[in-house]
Backbone bond lengths (Angstrom), bond angles and torsions (degrees), N, CA, C in turn:
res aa  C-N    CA-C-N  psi(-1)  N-CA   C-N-CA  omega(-1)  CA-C   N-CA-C  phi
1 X - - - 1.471 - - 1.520 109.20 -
2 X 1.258 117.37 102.61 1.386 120.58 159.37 1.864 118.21 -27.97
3 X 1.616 114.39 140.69 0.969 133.96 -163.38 2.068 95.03 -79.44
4 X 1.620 126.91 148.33 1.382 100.02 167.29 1.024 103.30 -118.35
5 X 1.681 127.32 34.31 1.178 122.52 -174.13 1.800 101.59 -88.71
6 X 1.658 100.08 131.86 1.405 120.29 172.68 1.502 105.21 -51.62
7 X 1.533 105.49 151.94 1.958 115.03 177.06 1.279 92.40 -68.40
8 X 1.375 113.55 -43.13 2.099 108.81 -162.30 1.509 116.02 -75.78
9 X 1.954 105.13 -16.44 1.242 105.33 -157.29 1.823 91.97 -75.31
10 X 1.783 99.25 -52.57 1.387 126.05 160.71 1.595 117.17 -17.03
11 X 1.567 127.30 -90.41 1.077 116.20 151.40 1.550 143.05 -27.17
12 X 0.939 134.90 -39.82 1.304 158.61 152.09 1.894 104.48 -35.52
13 X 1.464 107.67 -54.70 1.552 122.68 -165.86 1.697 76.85 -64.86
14 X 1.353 119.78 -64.05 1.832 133.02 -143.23 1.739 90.28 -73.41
15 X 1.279 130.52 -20.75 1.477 120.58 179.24 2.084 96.47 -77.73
16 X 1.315 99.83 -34.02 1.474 86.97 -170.16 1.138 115.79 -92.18
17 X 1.243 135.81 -11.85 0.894 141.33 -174.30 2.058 109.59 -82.85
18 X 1.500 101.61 -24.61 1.556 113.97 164.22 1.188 105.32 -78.01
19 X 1.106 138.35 -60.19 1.675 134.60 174.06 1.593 118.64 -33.66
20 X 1.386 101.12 -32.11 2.077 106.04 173.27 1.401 104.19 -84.61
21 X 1.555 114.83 -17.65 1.635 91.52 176.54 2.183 109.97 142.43
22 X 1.689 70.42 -31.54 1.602 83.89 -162.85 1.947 106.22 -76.74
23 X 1.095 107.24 93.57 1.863 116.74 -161.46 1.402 90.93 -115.87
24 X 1.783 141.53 -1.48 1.423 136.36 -166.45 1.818 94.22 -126.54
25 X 1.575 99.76 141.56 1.278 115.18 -173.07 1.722 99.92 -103.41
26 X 1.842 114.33 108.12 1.482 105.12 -175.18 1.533 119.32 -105.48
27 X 1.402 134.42 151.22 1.354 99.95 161.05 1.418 170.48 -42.83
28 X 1.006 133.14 139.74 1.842 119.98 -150.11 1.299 77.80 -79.98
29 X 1.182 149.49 47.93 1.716 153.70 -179.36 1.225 92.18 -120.95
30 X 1.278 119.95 117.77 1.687 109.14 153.29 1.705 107.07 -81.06
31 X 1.534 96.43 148.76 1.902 124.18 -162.10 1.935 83.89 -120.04
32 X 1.690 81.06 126.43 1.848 91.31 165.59 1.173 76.31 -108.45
33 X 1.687 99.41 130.74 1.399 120.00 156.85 1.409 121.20 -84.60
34 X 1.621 115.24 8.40 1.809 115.59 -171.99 1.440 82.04 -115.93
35 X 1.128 143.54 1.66 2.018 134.74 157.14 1.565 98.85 -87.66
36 X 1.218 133.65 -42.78 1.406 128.14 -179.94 1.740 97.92 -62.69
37 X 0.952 102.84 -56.25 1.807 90.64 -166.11 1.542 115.48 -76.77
38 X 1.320 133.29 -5.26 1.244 147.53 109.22 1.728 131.68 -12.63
39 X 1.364 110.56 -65.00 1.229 111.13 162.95 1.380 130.08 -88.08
40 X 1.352 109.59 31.97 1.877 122.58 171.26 1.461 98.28 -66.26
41 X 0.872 102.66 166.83 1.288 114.09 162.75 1.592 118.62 -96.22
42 X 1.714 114.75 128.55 1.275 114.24 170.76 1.451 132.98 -36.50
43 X 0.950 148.57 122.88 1.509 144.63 153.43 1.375 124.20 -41.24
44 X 1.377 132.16 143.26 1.456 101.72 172.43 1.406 135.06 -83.69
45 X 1.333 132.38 168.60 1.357 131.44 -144.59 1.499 79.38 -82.10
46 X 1.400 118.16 171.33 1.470 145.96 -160.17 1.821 91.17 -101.29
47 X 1.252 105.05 132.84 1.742 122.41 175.19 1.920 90.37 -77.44
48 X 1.456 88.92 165.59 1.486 102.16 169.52 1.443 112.29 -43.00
49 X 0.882 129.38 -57.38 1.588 139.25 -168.01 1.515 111.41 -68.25
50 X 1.382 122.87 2.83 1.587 134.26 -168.61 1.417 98.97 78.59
51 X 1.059 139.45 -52.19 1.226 124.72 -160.26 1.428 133.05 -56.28
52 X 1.221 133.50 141.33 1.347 145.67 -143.68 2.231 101.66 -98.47
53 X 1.071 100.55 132.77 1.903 90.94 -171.55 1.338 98.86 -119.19
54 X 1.252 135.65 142.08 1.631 114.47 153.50 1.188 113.23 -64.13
55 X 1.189 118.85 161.97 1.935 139.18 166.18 1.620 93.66 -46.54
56 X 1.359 102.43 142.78 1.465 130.65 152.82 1.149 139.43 -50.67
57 X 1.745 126.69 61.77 1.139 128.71 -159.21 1.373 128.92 -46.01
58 X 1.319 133.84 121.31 1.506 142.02 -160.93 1.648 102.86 -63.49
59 X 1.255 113.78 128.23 1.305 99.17 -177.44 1.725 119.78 -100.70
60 X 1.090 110.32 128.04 1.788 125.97 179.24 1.556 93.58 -4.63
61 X 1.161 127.89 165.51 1.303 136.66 148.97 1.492 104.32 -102.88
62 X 1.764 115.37 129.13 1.426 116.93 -170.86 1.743 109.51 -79.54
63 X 1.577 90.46 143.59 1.718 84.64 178.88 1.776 90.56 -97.24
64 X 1.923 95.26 170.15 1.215 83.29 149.31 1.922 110.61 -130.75
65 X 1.388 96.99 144.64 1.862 87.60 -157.70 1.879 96.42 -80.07
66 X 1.181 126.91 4.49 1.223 121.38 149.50 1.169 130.02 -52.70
67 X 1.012 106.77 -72.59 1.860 144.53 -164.12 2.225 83.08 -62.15
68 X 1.442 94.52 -47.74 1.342 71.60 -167.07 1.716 119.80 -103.96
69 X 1.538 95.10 22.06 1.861 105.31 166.84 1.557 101.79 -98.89
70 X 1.431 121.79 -9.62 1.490 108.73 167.86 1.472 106.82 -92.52
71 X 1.237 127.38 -21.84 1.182 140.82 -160.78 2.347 92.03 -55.97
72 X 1.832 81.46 -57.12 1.922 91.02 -166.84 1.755 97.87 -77.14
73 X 1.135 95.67 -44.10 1.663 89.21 176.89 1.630 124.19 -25.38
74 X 1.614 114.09 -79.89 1.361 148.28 152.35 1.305 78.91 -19.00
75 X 0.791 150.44 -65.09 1.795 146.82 -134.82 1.825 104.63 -92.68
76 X 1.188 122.12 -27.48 1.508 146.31 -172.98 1.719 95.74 -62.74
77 X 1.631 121.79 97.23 0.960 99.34 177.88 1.991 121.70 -114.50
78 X 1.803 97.35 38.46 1.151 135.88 -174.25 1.538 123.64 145.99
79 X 1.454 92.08 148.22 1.676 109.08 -166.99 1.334 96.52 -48.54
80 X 1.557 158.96 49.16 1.117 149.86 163.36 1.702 92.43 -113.53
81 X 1.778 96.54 -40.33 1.589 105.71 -162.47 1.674 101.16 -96.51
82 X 1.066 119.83 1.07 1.360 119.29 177.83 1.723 93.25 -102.80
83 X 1.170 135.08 -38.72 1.351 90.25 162.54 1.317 115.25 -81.55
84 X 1.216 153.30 -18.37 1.676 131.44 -175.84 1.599 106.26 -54.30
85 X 1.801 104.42 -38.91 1.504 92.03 175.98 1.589 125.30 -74.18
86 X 1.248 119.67 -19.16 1.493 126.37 171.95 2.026 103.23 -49.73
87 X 1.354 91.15 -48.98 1.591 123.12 -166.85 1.513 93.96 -42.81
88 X 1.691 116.36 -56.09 1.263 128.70 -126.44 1.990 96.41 -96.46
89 X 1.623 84.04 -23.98 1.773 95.42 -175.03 1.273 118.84 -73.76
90 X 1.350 112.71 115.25 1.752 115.81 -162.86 1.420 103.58 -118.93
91 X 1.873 117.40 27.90 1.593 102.99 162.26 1.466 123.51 -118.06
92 X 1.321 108.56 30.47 1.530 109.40 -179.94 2.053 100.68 -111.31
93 X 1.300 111.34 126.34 1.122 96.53 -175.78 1.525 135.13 -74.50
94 X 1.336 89.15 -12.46 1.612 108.39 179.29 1.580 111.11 -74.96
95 X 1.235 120.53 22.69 1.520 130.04 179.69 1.397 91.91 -106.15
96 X 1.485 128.97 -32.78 1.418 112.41 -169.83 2.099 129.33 -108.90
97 X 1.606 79.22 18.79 1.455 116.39 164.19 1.184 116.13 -101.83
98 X 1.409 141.08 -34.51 1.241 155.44 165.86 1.219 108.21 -41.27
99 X 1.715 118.82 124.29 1.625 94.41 150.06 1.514 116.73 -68.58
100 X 1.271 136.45 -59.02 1.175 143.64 179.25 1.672 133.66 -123.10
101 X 1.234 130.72 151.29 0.863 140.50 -171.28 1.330 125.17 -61.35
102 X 1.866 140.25 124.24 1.442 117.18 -156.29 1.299 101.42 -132.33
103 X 1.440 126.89 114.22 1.591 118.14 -166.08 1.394 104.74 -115.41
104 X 1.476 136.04 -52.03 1.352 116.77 -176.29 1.808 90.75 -159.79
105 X 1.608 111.28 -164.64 1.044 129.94 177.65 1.705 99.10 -165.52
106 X 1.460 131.80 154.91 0.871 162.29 150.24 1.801 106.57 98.44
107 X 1.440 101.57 -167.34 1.730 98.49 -176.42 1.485 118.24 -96.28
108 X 1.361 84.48 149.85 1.076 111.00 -160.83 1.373 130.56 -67.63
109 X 1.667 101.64 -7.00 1.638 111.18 171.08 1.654 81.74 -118.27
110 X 1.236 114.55 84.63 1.167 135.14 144.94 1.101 111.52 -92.43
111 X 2.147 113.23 131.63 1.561 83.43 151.95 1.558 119.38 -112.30
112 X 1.200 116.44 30.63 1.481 103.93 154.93 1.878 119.64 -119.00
113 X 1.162 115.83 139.82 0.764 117.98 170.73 1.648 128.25 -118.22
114 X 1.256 107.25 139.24 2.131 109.54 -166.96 1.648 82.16 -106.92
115 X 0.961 99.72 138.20 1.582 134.93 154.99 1.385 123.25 -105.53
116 X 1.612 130.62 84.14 1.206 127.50 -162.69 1.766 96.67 -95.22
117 X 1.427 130.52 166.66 1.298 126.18 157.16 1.414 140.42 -61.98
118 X 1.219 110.56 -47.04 1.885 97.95 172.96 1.706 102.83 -156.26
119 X 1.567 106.58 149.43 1.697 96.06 173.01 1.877 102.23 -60.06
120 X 1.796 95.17 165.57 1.266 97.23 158.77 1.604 113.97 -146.06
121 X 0.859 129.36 -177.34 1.496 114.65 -177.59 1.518 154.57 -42.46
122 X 1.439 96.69 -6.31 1.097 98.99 156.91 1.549 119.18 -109.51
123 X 1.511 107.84 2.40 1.311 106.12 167.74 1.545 125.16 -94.26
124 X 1.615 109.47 -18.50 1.487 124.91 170.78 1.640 112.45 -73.34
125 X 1.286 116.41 -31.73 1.249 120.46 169.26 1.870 127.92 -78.06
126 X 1.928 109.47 -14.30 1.105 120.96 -157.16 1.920 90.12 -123.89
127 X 0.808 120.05 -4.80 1.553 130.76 -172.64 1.463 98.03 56.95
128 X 1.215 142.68 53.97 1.495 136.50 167.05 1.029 128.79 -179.82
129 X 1.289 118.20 153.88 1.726 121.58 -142.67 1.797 96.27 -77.01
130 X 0.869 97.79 155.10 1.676 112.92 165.68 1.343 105.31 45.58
131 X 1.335 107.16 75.00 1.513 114.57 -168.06 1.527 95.18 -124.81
132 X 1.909 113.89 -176.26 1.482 97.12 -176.87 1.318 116.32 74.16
133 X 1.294 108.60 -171.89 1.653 136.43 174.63 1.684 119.60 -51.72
134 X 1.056 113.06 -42.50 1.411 143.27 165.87 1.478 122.88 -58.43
135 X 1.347 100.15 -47.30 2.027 111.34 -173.92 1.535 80.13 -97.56
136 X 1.364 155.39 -44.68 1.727 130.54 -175.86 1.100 102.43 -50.47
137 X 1.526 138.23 -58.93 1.026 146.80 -160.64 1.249 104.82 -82.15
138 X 1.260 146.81 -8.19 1.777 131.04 151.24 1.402 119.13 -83.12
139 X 1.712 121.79 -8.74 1.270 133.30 -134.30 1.803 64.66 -112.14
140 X 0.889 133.56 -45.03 1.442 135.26 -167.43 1.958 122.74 -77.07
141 X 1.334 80.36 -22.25 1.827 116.07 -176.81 1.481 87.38 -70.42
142 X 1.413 104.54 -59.46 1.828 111.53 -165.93 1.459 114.18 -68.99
143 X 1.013 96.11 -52.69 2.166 110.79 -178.06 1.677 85.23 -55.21
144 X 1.297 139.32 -26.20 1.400 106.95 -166.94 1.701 109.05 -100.01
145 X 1.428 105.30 18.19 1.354 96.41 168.46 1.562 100.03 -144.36
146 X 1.526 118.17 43.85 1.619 136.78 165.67 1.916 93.77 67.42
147 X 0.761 127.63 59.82 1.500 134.97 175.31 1.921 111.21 -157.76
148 X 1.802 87.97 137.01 1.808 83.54 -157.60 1.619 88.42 -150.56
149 X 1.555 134.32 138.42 1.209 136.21 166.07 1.434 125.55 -44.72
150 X 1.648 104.38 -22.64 1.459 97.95 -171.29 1.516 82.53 -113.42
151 X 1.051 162.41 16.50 1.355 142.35 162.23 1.505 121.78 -80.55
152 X 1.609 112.67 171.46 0.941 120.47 -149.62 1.831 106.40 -127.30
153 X 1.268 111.72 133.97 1.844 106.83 174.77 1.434 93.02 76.97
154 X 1.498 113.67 -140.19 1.816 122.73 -149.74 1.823 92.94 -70.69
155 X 1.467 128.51 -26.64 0.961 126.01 -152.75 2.179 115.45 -104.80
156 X 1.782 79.34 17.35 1.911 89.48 175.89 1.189 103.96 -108.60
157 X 0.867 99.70 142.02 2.169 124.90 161.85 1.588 110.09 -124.21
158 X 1.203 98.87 120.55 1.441 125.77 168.00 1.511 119.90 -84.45
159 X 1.605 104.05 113.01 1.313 122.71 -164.09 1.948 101.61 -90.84
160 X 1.552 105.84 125.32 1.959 95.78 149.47 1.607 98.24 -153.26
161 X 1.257 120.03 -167.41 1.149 139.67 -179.33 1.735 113.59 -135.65
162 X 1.712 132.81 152.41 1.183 127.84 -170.86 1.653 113.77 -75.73
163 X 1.317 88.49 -21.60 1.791 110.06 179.32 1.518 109.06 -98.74
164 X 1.542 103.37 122.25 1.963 86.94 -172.14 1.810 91.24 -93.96
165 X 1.502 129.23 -5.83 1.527 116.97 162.52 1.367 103.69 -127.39
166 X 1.743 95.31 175.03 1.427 124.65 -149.65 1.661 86.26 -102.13
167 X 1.606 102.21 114.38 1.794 115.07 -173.11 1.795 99.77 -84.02
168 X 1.291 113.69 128.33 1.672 119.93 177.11 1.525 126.95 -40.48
169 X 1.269 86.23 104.79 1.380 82.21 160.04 2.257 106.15 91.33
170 X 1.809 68.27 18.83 2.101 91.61 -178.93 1.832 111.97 39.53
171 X 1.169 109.66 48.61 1.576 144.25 177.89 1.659 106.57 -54.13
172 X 0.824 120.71 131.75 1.510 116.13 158.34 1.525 105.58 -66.06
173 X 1.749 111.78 132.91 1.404 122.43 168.78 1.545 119.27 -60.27
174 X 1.369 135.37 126.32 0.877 137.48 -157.29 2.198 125.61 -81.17
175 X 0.661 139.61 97.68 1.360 113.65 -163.03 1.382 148.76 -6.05
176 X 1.099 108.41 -34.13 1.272 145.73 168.45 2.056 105.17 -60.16
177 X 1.580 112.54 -79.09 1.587 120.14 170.08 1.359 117.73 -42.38
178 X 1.489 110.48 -36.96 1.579 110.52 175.90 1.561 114.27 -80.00
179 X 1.285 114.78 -24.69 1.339 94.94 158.29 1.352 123.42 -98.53
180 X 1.179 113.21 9.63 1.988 115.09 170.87 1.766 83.80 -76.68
181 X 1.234 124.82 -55.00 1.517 104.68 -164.73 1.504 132.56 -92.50
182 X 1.518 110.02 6.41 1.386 128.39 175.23 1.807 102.73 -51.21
183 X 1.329 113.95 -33.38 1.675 110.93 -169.62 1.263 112.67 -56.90
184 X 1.763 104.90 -45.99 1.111 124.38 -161.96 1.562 118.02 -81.99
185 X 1.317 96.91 -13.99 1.831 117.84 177.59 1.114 107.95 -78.92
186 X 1.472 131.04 -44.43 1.332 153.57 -157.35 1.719 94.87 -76.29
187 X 1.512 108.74 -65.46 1.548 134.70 -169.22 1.784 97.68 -53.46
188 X 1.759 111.93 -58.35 1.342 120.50 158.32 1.425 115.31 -11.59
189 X 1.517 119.81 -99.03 1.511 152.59 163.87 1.383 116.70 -9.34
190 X 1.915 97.47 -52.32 1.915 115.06 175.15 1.245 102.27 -43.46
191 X 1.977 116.08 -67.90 1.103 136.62 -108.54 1.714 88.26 -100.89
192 X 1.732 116.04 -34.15 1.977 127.55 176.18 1.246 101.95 -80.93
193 X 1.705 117.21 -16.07 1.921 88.64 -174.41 1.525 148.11 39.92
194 X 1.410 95.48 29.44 1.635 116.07 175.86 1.680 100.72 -47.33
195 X 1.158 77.04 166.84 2.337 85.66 -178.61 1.681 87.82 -114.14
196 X 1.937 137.51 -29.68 1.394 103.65 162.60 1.695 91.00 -156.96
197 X 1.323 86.78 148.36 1.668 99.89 -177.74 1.569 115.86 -81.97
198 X 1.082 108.68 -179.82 1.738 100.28 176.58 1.737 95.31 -150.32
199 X 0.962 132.30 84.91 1.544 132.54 166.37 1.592 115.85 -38.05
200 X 0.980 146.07 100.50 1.056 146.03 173.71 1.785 119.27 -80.67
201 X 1.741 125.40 67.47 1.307 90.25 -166.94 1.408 87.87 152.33
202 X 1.528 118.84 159.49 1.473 112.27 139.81 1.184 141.56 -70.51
203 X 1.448 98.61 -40.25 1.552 103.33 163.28 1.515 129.20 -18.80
204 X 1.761 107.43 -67.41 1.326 118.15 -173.67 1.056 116.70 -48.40
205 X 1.688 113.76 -44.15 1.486 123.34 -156.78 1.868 108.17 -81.08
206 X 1.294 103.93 -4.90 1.754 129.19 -161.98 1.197 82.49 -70.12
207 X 2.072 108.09 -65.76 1.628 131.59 -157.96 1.342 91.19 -68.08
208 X 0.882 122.43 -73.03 1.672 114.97 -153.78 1.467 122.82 -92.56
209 X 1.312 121.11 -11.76 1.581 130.99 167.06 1.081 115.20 -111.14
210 X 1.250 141.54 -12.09 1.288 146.92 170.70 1.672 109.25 69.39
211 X 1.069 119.25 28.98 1.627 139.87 -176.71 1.717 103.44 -149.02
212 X 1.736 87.45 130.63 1.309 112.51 165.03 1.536 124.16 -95.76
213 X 1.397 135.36 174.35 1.680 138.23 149.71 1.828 99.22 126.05
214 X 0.969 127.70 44.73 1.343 126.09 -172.92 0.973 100.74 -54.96
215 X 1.353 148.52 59.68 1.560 142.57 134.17 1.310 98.48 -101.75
216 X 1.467 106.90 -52.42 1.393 101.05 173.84 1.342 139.19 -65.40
217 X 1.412 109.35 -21.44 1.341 120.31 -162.00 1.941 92.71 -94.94
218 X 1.207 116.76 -12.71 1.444 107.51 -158.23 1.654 109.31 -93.03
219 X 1.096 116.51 148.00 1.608 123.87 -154.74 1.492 129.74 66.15
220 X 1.561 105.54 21.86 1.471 113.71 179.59 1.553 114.95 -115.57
221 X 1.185 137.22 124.48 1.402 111.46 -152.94 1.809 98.22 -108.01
222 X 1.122 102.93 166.60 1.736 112.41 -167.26 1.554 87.79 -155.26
223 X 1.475 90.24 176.74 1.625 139.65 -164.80 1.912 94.49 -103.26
224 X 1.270 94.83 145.62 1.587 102.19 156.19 1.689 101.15 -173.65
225 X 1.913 76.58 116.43 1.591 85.50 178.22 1.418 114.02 -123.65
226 X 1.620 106.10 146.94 1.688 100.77 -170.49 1.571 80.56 -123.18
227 X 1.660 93.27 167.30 1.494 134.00 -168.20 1.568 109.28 -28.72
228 X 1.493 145.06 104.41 1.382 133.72 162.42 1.754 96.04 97.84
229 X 1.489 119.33 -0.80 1.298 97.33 -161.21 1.864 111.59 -126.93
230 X 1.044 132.45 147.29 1.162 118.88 -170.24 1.812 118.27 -51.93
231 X 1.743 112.14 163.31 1.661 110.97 159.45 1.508 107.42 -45.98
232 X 1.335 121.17 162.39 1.477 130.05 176.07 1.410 98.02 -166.08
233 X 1.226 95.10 115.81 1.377 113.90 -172.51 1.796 123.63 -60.43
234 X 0.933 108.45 112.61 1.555 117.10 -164.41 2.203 124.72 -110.29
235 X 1.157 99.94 108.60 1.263 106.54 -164.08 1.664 99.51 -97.24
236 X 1.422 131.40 106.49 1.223 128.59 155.42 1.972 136.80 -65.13
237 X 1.400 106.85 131.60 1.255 112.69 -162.68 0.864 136.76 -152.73
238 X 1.500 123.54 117.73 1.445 124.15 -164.03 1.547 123.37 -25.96
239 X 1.022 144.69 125.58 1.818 148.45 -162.97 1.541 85.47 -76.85
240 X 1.243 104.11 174.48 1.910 111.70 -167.46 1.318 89.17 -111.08
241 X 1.814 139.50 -11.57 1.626 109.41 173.33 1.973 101.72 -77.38
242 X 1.383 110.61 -26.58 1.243 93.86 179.77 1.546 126.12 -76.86
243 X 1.552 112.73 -10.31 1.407 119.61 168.65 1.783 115.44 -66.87
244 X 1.789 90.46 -26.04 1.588 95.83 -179.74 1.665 105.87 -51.71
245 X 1.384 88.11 -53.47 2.009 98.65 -167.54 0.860 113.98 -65.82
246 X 1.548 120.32 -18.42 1.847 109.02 179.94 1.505 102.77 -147.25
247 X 1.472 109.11 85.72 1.426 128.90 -178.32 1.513 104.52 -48.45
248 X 1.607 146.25 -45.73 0.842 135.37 128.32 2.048 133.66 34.65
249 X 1.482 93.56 -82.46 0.752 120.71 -159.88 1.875 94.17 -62.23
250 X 1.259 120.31 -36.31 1.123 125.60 -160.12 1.713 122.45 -53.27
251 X 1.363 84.92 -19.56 1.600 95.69 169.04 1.419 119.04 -53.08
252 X 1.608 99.52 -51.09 1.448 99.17 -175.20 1.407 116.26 -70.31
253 X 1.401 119.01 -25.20 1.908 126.53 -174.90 1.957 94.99 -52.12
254 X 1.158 90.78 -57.01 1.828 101.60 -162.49 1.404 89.77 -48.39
255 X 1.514 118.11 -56.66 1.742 99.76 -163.52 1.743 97.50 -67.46
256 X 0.969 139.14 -53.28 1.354 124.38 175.59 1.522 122.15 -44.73
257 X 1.449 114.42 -24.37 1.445 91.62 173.01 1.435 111.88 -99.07
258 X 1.054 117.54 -1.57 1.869 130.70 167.20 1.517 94.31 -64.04
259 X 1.302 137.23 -50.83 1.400 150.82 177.35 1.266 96.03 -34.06
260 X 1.387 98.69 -80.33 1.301 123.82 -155.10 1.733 112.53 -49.55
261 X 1.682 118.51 -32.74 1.456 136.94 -146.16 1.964 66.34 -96.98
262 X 1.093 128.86 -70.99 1.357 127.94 -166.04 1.691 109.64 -40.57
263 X 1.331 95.61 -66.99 1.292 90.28 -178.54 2.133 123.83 -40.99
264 X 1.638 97.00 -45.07 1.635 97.12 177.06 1.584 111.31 -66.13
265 X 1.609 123.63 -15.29 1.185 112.70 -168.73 1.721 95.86 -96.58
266 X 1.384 116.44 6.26 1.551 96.86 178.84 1.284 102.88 -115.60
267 X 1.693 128.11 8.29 1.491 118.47 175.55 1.056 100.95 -104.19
């Protein structure tokens, strides 16, 4: 049955009914207000002294983001599954500055592999390491001693960096981040089986030699061995943005990658 109450009579009721007070719309539910004040929550009981304490807040259980980047690493049982675990690791903060995640480029029965230090903007924007201004100019480093990212058999090099994101504001990685991602570098290295690495950087030599100064360290060749897995011969080397800044320097890259071409033609 339709209502016959008039719109004006209606309105009229809702103007007076605001004039007494009533301006809040409540539920057609009736509310016991003696079950609400019932279900407060207790206060805490009074200490000897009367005084009232809050509860004893439970404290976090500490992680440690080491313990638990080898934990997924170890667990990586190929570069498909080594990145889900990169993916999965939520204590490095430079993951949530990143647009995206940057793990390698070229094939995978490479046997050389570059280890550069961290993406940077044109690699966070391009999803891949040594991209930009920086990756032309290594891509040219390589072609001049028959080695190329996209090639295939004696003539591939396998590209990554120690940082799989691009840290704000192109930051030096902190002591701390380089060893949250050393597991995963290590696990990396296991999982490509290069026959010799080439560190590009201080960075690398930070992670995996535990020594910095790549002027000094560069054209000297070393060992780098990870967990269960043989020495692999490791040549440190100036990175190509710092060759940008000091053209100079380039003298010395060429004899290192003459090194480097020697060394693959005698294993």
């Amino acid at each position: 049955m339709e209502s016959a109450l008039d719109y004006h009579v209606a309105l009229a009721m809702l103007d007076w009914q605001i004039e007494l007070g009533a301006d809040e719309v409540l539920s057609e539910a009736p509310v016991n207000r003696y079950e609400l004040q019932q279900s407060q929550p207790k206060q805490a009981p009074a200490g000897p002294d009367g005084k009232r304490r809050p509860p004893t807040p439970v404290a976090k259980p500490k992680v440690d983001p080491v313990a638990d980047a080898k934990k997924l690493a170890a667990a990586a049982q190929d570069l498909a599954g080594l990145r889900a675990a990169l993916e999965g690791f939520e204590h490095c903060e430079l993951k949530q500055a990143a647009r995206q995640l940057i793990l390698s480029e070229g094939s995978v029965d490479a046997r050389v592999m570059v280890i550069g230090e961290a993406p940077g903007r044109d690699e966070d924007r391009e999803g891949r390491p040594f991209a930009g201004r920086t990756g032309a100019l290594l891509d040219k480093m390589l072609a001049a001693i028959n080695l190329s990212r996209s090639g295939e058999g004696a003539a591939a090099a396998y590209l990554t960096t120690v940082l799989p994101w691009r840290g704000p504001t192109n930051r030096d990685a902190s002591p701390a981040e380089v060893a949250m991602m050393k597991p995963f570098l290590e696990r990396h290295i296991a999982l490509q089986k290069p026959e010799v690495i080439v560190l590009m950087g201080n960075l690398p030599c930070q992670a995996l030699l535990a020594k910095r100064g790549i002027s000094r360290l560069r054209g000297q060749w070393t060992e780098v061995q990870v967990t269960g897995g043989p020495a692999i011969p490791a040549l440190p080397m100036m990175n190509p943005e710092r060759l940008m800044r000091n053209p100079n320097a380039k003298r010395d890259a060429w004899a290192d990658l003459l090194s480097l071409r020697a060394k693959l033609d005698a294993l």
